[in-house]
Each structure stands twice: as structure tokens, then as C-alpha cells.
C-alpha angles and dihedrals in degrees: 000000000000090000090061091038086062092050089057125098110252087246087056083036089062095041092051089047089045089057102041083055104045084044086050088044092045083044090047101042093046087048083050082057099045093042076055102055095047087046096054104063082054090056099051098046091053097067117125118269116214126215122254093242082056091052101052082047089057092049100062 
């Protein structure tokens, strides 16, 4: 592949490097999304609980 890279004209060179770059950033920003959605059960979950005798307190 390099090989072929360096056999290109440097305008066909850019284009191909545009469009490495927006393929890695649309790579990067769906594997953002999918880092978010595992993350967001954890942080849920990890809300304080509070004890019963708290949560009377917080009633009244």
C-alpha cells in the first residue's frame, strides 16, 4: 500500500489522506458513542444509595 501511496500524484495523494482521516474520525467518534453507552449502565448504577433510616429522614 505504501508503495502505491508513493506512485500517486500529490493531488490524488491529499484526497486519499482526506479521506483516511474523515473514515478514522467517523471510526473514532462511533467508537465515543459506543465507549458511552457501556459507560452509562456503570454510572447509574453507581448512584448513592441511601439507608432506609435516610430515607425516612428525607420523607418528612
Amino acid at each position: 500500500m505504501s508503495e502505491t501511496l508513493r506512485r500517486l500524484k500529490p493531488r490524488a495523494a491529499r484526497a486519499v489522506q482526506a479521506r483516511l482521516f474523515r473514515e478514522a474520525s467517523a471510526c473514532t467518534e462511533a467508537l465515543d458513542r459506543l465507549r458511552a453507552i457501556a459507560v452509562a449502565p456503570t454510572l447509574r448504577d453507581a448512584a448513592p444509595v441511601q439507608a432506609p433510616a435516610a430515607q425516612a429522614a428525607c420523607s418528612d
